[in-house]
Structures are given as structure tokens and as C-alpha cells.
C-alpha positions in Angstrom: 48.5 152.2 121.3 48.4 154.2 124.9 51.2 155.7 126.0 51.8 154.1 129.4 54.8 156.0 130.5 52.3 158.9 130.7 49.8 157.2 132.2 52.2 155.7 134.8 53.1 159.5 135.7 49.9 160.7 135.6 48.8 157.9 138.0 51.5 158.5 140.2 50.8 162.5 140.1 47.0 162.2 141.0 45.7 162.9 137.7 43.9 159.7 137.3 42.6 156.9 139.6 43.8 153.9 137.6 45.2 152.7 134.2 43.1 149.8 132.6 44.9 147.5 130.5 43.4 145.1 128.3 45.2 141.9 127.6 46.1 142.5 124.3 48.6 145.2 125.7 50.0 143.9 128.7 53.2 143.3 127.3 53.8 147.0 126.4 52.5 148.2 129.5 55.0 145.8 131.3 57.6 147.4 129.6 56.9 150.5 130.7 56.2 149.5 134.3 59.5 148.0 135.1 61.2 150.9 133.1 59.1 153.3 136.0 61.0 154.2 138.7 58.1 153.8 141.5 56.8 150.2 139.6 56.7 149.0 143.0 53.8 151.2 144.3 51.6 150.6 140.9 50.0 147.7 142.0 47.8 145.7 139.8 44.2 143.7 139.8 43.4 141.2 137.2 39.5 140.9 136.2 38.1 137.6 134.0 39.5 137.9 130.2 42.7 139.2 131.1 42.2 142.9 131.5 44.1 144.5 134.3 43.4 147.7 136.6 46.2 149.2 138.1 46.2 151.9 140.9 48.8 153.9 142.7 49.5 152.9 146.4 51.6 155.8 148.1 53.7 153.8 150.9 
């Protein structure tokens, strides 16, 4: 399983572009979004089958 608490800081640090999450593991990576303290700016785009690409949005 990825570890999306990582992911979430390495989006958020410019390390990577986006975090794809397939459907299967959208629960977990919830988890760990509302658990983020910027969840707000990690915005989200769903694509046919469930998968999801999130990006970071600076404000």
C-alpha cells in the first residue's frame, strides 16, 4: 500500500506533480487527506473507473 502521508508532503513540497489513486485505495488515502493539515489545497479530479489525480493548488 502507498504511503500517502508522504506523498501528500511531497506534493505539497514540489517533489511531485500529482498523486494518482486508484479506487481500490481511496479510502486510505482519505484518511490521510483529512488527517493533512493543507487538505484544503490538495484538490482532486476523478477519471472513468474511479481513479483519482490529485494536485497541489498553492492559494
Amino acid at each position: 500500500m502507498t504511503d500517502y502521508q508522504a506523498a501528500l508532503e511531497a506534493l505539497v513540497a514540489g517533489q511531485q506533480k500529482t498523486i494518482e489513486v486508484p479506487a481500490e485505495d481511496f479510502m486510505a488515502f482519505r484518511q490521510a487527506w483529512l488527517d493533512f493539515p493543507k487538505h484544503q489545497s490538495i484538490v482532486g479530479a476523478a477519471h472513468r473507473g474511479g481513479a483519482i489525480t490529485y494536485h497541489y493548488e498553492q492559494n
